[in-house]
TORDRENKOL-279503 format. One line per 5 residues: number of its first residue (from 1); their letters; for each residue x, y, z of N, C-alpha, C, CB. Coordinates in steps of 0.2 Angstrom, whole numbers, plus 5000, padded with zeros to 4 digits. Glycine has a CB too. Example, Ala and Ser with C-alpha at 12.3 -4.5 7.8 and 13.67 -1.06 7.14 Angstrom:
! residues 2
1	AS	5066,4972,5039,5062,4978,5039,5066,4984,5039,5057,4978,5045; 5064,4989,5035,5068,4995,5036,5064,5000,5039,5070,4997,5029
This chain:
! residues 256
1	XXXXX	5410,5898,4684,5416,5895,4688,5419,5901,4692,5420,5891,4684; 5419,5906,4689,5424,5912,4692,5420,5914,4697,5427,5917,4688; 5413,5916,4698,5411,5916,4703,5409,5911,4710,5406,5919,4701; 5411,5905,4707,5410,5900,4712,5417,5901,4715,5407,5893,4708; 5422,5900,4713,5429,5901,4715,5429,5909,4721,5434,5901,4707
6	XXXXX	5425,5914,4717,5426,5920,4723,5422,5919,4729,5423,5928,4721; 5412,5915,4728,5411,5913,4733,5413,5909,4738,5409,5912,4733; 5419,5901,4735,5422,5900,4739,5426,5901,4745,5423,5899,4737; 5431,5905,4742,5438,5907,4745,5437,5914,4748,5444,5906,4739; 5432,5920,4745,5431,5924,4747,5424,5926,4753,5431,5925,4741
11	XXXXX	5419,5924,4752,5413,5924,4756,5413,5916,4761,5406,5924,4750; 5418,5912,4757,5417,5906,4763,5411,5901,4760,5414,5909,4773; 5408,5903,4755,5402,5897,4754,5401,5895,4748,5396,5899,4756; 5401,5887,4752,5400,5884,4747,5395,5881,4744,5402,5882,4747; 5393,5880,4738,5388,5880,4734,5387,5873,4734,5388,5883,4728
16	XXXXX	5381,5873,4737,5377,5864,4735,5376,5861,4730,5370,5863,4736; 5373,5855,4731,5371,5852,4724,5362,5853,4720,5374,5843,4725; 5359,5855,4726,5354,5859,4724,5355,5865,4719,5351,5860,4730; 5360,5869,4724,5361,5875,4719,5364,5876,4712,5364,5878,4721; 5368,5869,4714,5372,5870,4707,5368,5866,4703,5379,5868,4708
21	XXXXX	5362,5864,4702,5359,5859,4698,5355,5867,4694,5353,5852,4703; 5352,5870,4700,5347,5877,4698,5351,5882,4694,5344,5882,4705; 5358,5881,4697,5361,5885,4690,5363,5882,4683,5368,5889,4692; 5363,5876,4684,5365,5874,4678,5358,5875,4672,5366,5866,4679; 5350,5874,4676,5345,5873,4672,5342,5881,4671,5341,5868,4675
26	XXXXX	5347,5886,4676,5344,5895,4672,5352,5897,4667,5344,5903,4682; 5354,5893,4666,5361,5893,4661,5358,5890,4654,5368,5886,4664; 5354,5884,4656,5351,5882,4650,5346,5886,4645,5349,5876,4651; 5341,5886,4649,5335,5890,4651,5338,5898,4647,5333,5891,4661; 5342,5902,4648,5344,5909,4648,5348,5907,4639,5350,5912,4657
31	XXXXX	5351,5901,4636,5354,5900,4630,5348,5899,4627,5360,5896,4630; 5346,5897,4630,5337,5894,4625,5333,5900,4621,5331,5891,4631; 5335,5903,4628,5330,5912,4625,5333,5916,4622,5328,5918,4632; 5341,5918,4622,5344,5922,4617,5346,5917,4610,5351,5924,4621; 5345,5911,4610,5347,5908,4604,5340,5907,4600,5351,5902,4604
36	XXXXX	5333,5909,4603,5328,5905,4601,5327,5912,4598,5322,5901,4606; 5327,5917,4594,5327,5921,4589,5328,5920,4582,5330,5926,4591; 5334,5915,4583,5337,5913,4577,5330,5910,4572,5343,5907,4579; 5327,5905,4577,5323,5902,4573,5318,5908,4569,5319,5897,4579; 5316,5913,4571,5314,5919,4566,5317,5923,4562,5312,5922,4567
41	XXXXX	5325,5921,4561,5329,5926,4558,5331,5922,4552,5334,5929,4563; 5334,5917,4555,5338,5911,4548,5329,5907,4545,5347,5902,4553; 5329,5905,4540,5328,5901,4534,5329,5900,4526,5324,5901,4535; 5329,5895,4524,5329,5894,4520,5326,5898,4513,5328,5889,4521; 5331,5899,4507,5327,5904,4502,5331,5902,4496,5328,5913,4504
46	XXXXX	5331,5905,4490,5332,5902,4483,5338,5907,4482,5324,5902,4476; 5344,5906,4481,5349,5910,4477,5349,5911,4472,5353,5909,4477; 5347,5915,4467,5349,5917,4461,5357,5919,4458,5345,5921,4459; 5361,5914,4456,5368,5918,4452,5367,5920,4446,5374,5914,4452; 5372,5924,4445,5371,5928,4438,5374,5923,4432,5377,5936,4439
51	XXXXX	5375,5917,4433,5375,5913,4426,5370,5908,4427,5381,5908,4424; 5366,5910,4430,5357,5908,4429,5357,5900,4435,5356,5904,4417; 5362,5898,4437,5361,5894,4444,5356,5896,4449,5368,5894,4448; 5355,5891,4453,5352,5893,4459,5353,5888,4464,5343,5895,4458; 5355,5890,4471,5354,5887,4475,5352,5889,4482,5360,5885,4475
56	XXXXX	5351,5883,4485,5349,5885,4490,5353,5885,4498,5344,5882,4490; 5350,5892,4499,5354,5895,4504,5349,5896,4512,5356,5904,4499; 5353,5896,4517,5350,5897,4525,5353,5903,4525,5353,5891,4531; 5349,5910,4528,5352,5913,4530,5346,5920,4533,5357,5913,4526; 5348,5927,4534,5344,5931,4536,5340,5935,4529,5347,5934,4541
61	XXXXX	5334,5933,4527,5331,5934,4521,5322,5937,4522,5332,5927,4517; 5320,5944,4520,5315,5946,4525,5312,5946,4529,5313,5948,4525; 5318,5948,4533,5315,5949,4541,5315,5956,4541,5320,5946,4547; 5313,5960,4549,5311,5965,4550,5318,5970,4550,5307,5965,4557; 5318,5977,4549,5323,5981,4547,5327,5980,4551,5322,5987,4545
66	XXXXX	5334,5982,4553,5338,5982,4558,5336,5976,4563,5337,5990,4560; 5333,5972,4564,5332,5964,4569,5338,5962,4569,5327,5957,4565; 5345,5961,4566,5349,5959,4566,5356,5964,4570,5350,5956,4560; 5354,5969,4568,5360,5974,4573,5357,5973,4582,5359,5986,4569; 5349,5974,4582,5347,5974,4588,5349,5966,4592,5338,5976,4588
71	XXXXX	5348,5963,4588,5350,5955,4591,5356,5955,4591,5348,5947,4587; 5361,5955,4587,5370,5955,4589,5370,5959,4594,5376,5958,4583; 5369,5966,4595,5369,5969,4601,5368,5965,4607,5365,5974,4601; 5361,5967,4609,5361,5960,4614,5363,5952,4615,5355,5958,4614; 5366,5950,4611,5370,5942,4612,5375,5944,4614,5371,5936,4607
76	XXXXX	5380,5950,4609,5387,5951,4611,5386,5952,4619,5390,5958,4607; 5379,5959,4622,5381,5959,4628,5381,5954,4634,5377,5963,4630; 5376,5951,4634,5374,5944,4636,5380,5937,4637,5368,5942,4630; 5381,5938,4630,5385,5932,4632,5393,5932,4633,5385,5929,4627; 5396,5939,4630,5402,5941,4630,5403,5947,4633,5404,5942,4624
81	XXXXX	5401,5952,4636,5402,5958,4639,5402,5956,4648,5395,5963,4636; 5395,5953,4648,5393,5954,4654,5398,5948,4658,5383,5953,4655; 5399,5943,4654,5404,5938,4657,5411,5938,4658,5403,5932,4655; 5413,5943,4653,5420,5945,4653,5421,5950,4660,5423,5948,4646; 5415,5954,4661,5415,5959,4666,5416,5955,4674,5409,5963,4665
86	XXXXX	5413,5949,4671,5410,5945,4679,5419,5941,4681,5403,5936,4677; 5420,5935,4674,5429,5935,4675,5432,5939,4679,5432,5937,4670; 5432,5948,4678,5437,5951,4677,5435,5953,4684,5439,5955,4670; 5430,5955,4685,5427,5958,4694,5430,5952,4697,5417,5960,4696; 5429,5945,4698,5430,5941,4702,5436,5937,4702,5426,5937,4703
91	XXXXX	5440,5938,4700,5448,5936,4698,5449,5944,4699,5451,5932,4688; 5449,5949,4699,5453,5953,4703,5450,5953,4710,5452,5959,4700; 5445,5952,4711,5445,5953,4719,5446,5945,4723,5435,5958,4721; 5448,5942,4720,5450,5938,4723,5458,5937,4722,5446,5933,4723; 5461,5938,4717,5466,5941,4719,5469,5947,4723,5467,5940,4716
96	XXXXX	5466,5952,4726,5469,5956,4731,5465,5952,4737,5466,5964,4731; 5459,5949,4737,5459,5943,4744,5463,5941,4746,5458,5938,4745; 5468,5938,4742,5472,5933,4745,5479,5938,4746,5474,5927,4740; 5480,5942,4742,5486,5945,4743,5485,5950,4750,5487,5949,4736; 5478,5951,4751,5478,5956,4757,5480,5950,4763,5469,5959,4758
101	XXXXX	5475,5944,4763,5477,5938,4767,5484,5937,4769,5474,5932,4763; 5488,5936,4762,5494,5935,4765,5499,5941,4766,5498,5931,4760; 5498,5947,4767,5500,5952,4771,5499,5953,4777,5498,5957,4770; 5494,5949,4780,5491,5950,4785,5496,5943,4789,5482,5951,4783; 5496,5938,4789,5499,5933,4787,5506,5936,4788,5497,5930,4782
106	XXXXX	5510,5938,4784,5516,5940,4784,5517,5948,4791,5517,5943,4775; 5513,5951,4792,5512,5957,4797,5512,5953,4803,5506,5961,4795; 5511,5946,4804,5509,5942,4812,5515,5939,4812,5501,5936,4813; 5517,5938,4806,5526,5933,4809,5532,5938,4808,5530,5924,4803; 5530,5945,4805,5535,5949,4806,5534,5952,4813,5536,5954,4800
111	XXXXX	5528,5954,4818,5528,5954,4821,5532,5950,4829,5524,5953,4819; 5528,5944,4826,5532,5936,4828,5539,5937,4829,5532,5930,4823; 5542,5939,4826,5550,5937,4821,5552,5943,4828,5552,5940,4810; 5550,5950,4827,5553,5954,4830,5554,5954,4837,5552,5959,4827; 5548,5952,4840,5547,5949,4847,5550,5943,4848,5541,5949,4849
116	XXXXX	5552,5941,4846,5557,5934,4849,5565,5938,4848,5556,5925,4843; 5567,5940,4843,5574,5941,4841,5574,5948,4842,5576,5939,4834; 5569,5954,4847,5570,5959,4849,5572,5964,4843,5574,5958,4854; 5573,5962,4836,5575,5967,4829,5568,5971,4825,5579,5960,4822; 5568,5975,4826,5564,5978,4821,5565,5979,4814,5563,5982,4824
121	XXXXX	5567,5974,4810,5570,5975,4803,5565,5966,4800,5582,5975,4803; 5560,5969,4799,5557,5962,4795,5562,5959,4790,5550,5963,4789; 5562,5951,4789,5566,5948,4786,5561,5948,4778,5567,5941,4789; 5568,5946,4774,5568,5947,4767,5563,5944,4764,5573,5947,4763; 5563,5936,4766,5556,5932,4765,5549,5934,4765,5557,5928,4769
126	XXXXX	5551,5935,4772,5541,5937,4773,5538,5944,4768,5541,5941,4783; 5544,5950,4767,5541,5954,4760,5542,5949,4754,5546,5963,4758; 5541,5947,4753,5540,5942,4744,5536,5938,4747,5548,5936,4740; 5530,5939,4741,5526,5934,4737,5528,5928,4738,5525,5936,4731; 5524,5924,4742,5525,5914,4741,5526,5912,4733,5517,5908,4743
131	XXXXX	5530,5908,4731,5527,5904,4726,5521,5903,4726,5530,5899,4725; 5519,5900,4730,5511,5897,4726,5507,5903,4727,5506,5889,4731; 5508,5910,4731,5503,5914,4729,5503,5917,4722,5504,5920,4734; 5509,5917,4718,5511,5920,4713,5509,5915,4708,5517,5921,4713; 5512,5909,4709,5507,5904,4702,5498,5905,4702,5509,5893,4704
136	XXXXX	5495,5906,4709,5489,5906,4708,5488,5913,4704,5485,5905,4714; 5492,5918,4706,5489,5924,4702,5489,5923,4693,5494,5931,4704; 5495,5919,4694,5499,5919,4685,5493,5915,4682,5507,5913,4684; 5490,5908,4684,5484,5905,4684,5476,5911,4681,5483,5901,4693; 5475,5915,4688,5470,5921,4684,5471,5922,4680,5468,5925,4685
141	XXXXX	5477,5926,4677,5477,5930,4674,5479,5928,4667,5480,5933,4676; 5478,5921,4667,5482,5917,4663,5474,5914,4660,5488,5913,4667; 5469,5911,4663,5464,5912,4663,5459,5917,4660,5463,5912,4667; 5459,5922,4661,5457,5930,4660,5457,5930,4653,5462,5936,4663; 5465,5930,4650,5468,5930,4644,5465,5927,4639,5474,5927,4644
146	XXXXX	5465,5921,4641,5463,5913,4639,5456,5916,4636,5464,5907,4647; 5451,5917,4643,5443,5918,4637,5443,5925,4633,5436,5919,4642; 5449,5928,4632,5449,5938,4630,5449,5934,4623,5457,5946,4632; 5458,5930,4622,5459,5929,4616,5454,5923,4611,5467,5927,4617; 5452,5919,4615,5446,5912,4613,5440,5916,4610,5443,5908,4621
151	XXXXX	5436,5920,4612,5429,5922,4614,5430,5927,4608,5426,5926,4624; 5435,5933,4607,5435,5938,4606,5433,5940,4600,5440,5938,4607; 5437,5934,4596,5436,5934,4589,5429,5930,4585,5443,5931,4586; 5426,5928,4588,5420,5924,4587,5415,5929,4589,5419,5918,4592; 5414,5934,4594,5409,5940,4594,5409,5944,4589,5409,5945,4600
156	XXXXX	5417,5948,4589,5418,5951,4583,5414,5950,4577,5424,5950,4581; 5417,5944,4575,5414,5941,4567,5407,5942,4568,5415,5932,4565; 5402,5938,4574,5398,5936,4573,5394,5943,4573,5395,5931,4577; 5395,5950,4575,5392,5955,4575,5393,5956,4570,5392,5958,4579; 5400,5958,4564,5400,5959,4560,5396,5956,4553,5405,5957,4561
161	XXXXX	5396,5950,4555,5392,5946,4551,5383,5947,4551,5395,5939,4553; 5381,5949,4558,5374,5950,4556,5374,5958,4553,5370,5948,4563; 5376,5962,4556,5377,5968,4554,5376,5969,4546,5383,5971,4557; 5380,5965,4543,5382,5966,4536,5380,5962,4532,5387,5966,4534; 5374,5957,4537,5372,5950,4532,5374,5946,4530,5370,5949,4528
166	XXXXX	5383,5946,4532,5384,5938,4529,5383,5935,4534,5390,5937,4526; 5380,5935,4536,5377,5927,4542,5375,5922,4537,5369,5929,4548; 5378,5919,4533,5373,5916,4527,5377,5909,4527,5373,5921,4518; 5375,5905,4524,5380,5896,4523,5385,5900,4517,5374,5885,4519; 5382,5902,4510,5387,5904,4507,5395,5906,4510,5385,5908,4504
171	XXXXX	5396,5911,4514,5402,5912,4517,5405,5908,4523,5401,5917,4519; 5400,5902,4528,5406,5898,4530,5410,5896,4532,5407,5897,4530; 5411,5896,4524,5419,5890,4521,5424,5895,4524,5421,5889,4510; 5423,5903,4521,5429,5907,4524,5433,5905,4528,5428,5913,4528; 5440,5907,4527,5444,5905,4535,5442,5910,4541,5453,5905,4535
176	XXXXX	5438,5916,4539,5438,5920,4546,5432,5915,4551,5435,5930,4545; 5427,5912,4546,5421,5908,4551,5425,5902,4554,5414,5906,4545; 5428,5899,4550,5432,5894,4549,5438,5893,4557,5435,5896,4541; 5438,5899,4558,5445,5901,4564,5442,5903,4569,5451,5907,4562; 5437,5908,4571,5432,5909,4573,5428,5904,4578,5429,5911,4567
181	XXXXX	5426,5899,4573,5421,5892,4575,5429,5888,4580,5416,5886,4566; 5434,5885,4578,5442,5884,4578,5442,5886,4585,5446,5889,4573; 5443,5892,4586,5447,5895,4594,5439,5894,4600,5451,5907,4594; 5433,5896,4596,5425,5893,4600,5426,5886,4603,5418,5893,4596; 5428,5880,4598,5428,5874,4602,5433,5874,4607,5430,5867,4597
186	XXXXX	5441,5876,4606,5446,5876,4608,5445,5878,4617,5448,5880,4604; 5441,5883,4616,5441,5885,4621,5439,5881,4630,5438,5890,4619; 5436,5875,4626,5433,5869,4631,5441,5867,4633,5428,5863,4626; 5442,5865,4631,5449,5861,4633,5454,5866,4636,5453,5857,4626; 5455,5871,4636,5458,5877,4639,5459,5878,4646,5455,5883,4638
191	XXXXX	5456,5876,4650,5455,5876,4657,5457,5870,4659,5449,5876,4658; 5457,5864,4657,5462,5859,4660,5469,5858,4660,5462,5853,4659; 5470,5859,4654,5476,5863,4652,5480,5868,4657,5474,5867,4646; 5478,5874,4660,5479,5879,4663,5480,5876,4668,5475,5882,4664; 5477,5872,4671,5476,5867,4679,5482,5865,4680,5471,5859,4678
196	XXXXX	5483,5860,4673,5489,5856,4674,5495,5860,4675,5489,5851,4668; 5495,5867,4672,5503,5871,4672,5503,5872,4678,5505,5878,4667; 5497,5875,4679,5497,5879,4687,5496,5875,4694,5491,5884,4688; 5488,5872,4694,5490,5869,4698,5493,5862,4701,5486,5870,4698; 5495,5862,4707,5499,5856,4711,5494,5852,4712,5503,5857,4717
201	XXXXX	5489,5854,4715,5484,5847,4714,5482,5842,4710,5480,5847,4716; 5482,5846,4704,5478,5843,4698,5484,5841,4694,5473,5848,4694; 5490,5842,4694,5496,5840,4693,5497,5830,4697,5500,5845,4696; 5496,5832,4703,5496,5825,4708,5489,5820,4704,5494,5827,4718; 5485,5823,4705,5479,5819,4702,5480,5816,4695,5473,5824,4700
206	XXXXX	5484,5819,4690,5486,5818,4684,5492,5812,4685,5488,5826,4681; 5495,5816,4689,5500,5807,4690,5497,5802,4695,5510,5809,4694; 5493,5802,4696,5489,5797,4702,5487,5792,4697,5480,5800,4707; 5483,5797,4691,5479,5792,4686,5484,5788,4681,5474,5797,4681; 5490,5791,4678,5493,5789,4676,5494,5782,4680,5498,5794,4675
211	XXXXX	5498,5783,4686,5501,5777,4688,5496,5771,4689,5504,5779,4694; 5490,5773,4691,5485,5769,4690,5484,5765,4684,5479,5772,4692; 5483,5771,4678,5485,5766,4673,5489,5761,4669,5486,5768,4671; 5496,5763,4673,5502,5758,4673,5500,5752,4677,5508,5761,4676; 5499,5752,4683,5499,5747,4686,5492,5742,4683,5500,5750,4693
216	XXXXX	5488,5745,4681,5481,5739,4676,5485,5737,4670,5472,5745,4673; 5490,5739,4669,5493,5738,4662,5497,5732,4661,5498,5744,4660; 5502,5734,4669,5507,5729,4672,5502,5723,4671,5510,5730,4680; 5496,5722,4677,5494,5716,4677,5491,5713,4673,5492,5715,4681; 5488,5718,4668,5484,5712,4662,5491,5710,4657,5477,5717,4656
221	XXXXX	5496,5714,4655,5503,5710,4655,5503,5705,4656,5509,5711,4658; 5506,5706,4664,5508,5698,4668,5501,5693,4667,5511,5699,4679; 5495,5695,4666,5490,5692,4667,5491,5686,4660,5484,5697,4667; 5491,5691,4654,5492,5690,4647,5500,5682,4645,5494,5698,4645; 5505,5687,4652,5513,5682,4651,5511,5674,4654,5521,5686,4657
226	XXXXX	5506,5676,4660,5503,5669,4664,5501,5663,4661,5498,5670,4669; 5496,5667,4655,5491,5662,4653,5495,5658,4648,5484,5665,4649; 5499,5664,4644,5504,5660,4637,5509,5657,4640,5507,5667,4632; 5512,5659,4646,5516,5651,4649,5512,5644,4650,5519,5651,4657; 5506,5644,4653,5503,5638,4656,5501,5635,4649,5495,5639,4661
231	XXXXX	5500,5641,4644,5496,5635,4636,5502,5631,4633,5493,5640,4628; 5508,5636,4635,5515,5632,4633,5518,5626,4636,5521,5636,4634; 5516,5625,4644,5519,5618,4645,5511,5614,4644,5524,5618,4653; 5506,5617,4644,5502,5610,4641,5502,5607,4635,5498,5610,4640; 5504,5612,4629,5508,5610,4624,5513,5606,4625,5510,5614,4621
236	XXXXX	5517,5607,4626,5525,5602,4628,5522,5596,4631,5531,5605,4633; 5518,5597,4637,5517,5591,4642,5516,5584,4636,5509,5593,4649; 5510,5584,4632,5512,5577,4626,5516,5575,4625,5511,5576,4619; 5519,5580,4621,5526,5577,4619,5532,5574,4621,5529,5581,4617; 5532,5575,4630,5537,5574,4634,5533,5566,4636,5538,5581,4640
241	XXXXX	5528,5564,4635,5523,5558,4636,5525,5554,4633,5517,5559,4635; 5525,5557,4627,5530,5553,4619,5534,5550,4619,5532,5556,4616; 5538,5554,4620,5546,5553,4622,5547,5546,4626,5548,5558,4626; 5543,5549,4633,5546,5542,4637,5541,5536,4636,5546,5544,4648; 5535,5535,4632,5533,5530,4632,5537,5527,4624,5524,5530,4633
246	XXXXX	5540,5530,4618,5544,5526,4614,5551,5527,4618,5544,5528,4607; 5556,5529,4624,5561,5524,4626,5559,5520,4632,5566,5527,4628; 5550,5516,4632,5550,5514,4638,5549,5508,4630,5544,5516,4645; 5545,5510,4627,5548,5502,4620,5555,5499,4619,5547,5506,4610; 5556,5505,4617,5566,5504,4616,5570,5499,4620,5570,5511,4618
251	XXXXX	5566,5500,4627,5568,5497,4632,5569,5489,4633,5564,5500,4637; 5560,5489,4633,5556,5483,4631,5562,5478,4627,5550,5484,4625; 5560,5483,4618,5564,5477,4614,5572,5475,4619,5567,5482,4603; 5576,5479,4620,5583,5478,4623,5581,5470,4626,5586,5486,4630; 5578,5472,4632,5577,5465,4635,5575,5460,4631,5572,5465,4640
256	X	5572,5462,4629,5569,5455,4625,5575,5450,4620,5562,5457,4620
């Protein structure tokens, strides 16, 4: 996403739905090949404990010497190095894009400014940052954070863990795997979240849906208040039948 956002707004182009289908399926394709090692690293093997138990355990159990320092190496780079590098290259250079943009921008109406009013003293406005330039920076960087603190602690461990073998189910339970796996899901939902502080559009969107919500709510209400009046006077409607055919008796007898 952070390179799609630099191509956008940076290079001007935008990516198709051809392309973006090819990158989804060299995304898949590329987790397939770094995770498909595992299948030769983990299996199943017989634990022996020292009060004569045995269970059975998934984990790394002879395999080739050092296979597990060489493979954390490469996943850490792969999955956490090379993409925190990509983040951090295209959220900085597109923030000085824009900041260059709106200098440039600000340089044409200080310009402006001073040829109409003959002053050569730029106004105080035009040196300050827009609000919305600044919420978008706050947004990257806030972003940035967001996958350092998420991602961080999940490589850590997991390099840790193969390095020293406990890559094993025995250890799991731990709360470092446990918190670890925790801020990894977390990190899905992070990004709309962000949206919603920062951006104004996705703000408006967010109350569009709301209100749409409301208003389907309203009418299956009143829909709901409609039907339960009409069952209520066809209920009554007998009764009121009732009524006037024994005072049309009542009647009767009188005359008679």
């Amino acid at each position: 996403m952070a390179i799609d956002r630099y191509r956008a707004v940076v290079k001007r182009i935008v990516i198709s739905r051809r392309t973006a289908i090819y990158a989804v399926l060299c995304v898949w394709v590329l987790s397939f090949i770094v995770s498909s090692p595992q299948i030769y690293e983990y299996s199943l093997y017989l634990d022996h404990e020292a009060n004569n138990e045995t269970y059975i355990s998934c984990g790394s159990e002879g395999i080739v010497e050092h296979f597990e320092t060489i493979y954390a190496a490469i996943v850490v780079c792969i999955a956490y190095i090379i993409p925190f590098g990509l983040v951090i290259g295209c959220y900085a250079g597109l923030g000085v894009y824009v900041h260059r943009h709106a200098s440039k921008i600000r340089a044409q109406m200080n310009t402006f400014s001073t040829t109409a009013s003959g002053s050569n003293a730029p106004s105080q406005r035009n040196q300050t940052l827009s609000p919305r330039m600044i919420k978008m920076i706050k947004m990257l960087i806030a972003l940035t954070i967001t996958f350092l603190i998420m991602w961080t602690p999940y490589f850590v461990i997991f390099a840790i863990n193969e390095i020293t073998g406990l890559d094993d189910t025995a250890y799991y339970v731990e709360w470092p795997h446990v918190a670890s796996r925790t801020m990894n899901l977390l990190s899905s939902v992070t990004n709309p979240i962000l949206y919603l502080a920062f951006s104004e559009i996705f703000q408006d969107i967010v109350r569009n849906w709301f209100r749409c919500f409301k208003k389907v709510e309203a009418q299956v209400t009143f829909g709901q208040t409609s039907q339960s009046r009409s069952f209520n006077t066809n209920k009554v409607a007998p009764a009121d039948s009732t009524i006037s055919n024994v005072l049309n008796v009542h009647s009767l007898e009188n005359i008679e």
